[in-house]
MDTraj code that builds the backbone (N, CA, C; nanometers):
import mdtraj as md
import numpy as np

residues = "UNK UNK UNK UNK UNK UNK UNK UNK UNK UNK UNK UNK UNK UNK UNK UNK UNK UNK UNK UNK UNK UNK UNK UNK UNK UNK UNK UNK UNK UNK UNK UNK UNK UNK UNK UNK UNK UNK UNK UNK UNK UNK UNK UNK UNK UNK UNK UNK UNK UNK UNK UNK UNK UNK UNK UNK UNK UNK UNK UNK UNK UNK UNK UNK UNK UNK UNK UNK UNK UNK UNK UNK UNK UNK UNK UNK UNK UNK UNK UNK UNK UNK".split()
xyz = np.array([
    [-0.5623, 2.9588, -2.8545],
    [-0.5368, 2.9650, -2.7124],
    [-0.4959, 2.8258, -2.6627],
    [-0.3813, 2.8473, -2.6081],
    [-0.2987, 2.7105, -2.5784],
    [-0.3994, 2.6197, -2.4026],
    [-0.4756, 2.5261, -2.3712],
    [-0.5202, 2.4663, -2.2840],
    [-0.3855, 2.4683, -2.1182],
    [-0.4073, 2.4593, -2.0352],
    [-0.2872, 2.4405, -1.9769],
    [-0.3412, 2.2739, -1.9067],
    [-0.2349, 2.2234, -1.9012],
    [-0.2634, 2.1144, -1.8584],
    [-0.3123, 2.0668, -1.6766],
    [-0.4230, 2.0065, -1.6894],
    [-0.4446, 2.0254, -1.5163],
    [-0.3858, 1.8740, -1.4626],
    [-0.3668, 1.8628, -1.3451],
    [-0.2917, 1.7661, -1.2558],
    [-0.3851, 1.6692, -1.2792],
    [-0.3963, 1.5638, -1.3022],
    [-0.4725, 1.4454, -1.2829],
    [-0.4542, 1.4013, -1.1369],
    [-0.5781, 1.4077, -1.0432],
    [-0.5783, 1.3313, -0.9514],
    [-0.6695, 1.2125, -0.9646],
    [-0.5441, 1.1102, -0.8840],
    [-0.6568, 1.0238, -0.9086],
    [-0.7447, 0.9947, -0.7623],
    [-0.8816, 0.8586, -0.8529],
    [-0.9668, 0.8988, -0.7242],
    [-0.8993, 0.7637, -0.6520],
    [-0.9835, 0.7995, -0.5031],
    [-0.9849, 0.6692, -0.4195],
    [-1.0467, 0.5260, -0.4459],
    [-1.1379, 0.5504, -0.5731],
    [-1.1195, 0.4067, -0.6235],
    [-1.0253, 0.3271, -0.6788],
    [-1.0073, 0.4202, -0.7826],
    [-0.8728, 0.3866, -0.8465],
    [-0.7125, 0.3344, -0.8065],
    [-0.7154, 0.3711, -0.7092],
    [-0.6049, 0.3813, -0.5815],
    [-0.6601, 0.2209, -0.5093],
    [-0.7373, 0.1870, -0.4494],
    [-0.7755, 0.0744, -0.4239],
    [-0.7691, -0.0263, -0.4645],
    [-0.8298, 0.0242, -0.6027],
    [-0.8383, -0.1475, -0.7077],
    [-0.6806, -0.1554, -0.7472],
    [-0.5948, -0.0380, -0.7720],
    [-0.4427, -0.1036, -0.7420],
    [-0.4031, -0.1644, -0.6557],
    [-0.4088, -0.1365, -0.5438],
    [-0.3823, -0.2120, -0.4159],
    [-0.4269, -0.3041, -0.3979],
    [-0.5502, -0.3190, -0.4130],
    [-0.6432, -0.5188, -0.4107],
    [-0.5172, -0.5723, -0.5699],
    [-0.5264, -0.5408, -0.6788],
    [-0.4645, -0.5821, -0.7718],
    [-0.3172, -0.5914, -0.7598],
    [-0.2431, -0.4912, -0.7149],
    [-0.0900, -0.5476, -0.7010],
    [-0.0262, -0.5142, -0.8044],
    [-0.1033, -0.4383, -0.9127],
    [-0.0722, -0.4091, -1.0703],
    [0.1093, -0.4414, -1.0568],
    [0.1650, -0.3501, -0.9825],
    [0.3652, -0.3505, -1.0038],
    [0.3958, -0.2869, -0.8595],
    [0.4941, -0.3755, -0.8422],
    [0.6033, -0.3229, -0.7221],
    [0.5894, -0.1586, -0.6990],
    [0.6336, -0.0811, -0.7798],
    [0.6526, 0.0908, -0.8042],
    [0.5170, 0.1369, -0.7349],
    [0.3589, 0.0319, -0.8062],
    [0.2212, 0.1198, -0.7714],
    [0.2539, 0.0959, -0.6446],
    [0.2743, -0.0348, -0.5968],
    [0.2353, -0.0457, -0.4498],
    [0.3099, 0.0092, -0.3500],
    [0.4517, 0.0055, -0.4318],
    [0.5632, 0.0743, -0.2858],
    [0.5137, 0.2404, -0.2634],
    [0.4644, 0.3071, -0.3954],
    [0.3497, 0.4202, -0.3888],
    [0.2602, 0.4422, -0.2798],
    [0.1879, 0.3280, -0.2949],
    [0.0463, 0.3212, -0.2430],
    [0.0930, 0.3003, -0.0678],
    [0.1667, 0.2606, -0.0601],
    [0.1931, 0.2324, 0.0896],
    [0.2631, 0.3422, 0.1547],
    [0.2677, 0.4798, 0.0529],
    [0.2867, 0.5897, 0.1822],
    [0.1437, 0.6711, 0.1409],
    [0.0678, 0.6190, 0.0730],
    [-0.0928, 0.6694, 0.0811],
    [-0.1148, 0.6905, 0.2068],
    [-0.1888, 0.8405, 0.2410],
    [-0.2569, 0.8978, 0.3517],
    [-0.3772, 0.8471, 0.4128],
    [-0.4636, 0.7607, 0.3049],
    [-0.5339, 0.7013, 0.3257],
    [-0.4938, 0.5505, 0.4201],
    [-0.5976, 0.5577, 0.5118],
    [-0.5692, 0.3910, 0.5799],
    [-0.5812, 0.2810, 0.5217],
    [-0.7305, 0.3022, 0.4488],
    [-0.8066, 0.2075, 0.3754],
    [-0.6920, 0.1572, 0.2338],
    [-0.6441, 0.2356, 0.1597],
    [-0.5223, 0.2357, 0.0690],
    [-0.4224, 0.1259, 0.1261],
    [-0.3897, 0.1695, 0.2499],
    [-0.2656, 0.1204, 0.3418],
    [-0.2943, -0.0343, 0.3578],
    [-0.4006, -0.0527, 0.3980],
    [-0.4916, -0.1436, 0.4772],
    [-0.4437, -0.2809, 0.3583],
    [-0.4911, -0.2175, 0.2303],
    [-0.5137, -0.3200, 0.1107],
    [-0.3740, -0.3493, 0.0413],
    [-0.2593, -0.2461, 0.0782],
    [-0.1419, -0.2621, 0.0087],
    [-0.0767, -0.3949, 0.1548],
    [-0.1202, -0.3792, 0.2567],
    [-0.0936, -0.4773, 0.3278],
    [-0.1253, -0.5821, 0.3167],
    [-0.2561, -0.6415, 0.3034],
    [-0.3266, -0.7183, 0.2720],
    [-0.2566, -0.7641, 0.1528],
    [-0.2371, -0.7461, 0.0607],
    [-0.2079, -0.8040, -0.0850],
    [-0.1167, -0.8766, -0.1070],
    [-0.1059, -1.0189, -0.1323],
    [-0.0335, -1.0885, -0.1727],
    [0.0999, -1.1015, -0.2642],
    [0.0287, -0.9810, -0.3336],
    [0.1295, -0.9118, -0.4245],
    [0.2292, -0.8052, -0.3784],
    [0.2014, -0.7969, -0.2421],
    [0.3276, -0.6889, -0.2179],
    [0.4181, -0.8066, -0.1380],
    [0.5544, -0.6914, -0.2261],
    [0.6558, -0.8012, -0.1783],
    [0.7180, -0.7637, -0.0172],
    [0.7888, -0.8436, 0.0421],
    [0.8565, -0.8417, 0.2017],
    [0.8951, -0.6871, 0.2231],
    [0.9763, -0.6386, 0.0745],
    [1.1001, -0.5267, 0.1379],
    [0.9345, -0.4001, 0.1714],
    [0.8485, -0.4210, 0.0590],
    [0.7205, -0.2793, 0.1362],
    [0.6996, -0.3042, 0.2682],
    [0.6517, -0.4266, 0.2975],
    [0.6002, -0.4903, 0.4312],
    [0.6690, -0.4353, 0.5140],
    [0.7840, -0.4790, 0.4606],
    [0.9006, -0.4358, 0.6347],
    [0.8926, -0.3181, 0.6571],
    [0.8823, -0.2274, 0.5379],
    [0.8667, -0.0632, 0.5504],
    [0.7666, -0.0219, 0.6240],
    [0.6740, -0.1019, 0.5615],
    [0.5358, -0.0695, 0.6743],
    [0.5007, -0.1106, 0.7738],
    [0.6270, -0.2285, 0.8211],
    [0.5658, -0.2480, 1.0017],
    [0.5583, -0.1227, 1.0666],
    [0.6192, -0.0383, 1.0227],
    [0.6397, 0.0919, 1.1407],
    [0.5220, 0.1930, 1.1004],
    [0.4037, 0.1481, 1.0405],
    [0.2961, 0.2670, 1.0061],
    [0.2131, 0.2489, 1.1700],
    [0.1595, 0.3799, 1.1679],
    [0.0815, 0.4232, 1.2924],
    [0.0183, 0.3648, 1.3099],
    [-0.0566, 0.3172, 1.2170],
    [-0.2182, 0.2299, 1.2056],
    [-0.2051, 0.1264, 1.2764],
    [-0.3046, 0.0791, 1.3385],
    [-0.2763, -0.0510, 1.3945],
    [-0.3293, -0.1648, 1.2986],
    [-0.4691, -0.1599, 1.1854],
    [-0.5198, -0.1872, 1.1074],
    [-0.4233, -0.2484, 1.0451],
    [-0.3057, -0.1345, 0.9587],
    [-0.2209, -0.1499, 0.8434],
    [-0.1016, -0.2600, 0.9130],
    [-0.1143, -0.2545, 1.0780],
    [0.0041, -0.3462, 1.1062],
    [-0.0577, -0.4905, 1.1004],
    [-0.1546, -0.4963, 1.1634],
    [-0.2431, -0.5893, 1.1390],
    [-0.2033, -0.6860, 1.0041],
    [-0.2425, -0.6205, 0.9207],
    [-0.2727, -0.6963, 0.7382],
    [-0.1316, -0.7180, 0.7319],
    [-0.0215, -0.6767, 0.7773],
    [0.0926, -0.7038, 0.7538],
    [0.1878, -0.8391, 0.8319],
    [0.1194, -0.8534, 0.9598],
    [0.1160, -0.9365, 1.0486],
    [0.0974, -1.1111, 0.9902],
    [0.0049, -1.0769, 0.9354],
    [-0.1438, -1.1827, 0.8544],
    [-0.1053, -1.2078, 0.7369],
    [0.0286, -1.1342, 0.6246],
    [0.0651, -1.1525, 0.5279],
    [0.1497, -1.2344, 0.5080],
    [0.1278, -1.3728, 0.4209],
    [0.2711, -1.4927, 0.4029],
    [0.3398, -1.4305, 0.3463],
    [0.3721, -1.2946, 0.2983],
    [0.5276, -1.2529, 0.2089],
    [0.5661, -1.1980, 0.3439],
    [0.5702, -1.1923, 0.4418],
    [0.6098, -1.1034, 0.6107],
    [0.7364, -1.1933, 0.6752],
    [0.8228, -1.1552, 0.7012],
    [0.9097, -1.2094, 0.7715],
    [0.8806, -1.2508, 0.8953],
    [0.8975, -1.3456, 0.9472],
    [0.8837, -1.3305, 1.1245],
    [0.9366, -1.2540, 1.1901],
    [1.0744, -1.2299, 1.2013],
    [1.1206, -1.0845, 1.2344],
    [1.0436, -1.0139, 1.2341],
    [0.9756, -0.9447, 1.1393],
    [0.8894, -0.7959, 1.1337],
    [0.7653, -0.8366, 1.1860],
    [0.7031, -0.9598, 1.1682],
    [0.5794, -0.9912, 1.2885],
    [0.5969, -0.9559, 1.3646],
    [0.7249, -0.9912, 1.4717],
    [0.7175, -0.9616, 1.6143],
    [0.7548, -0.7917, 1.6375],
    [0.7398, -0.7054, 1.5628],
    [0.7790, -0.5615, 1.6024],
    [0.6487, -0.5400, 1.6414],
])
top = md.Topology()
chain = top.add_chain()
for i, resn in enumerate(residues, 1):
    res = top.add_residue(resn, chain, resSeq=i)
    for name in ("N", "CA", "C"):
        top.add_atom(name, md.element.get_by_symbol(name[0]), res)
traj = md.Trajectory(xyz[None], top)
């Protein structure tokens, strides 16, 4: 009897410690349409994300996620002031 394969989700830790970590461009430009805030929050925050996510994400709802993006030296001034 052949297994069928189930979806791997992953958890919200896992998802985090990418985002504090910065592992690659791909996780994070990922992680920054995460539903989660807290996700959002940390892909902002991270040093490791580069300008072109940032700019993507000045326009998230959150005020939090605009915040960390605000506060980030990879941020353009331009996209500060939106």
């Amino acid at each position: 009897m052949e297994q069928e394969e189930q979806p791997i989700i992953e958890s919200f830790e896992s998802k985090l410690v990418k985002a504090r970590d910065g592992v690659s461009e791909s996780i994070l430009f990922e992680l920054s349409f995460d539903e989660s805030i807290e996700i959002r929050c940390e892909v902002a925050n991270s040093l490791n994300t580069p300008r072109f996510i940032l700019e993507k994400m000045s326009t998230d709802v959150n005020e939090e996620v605009r915040s960390g993006i605000s506060t980030n030296p990879n941020t353009r001034p331009l996209t500060q002031r939106k």
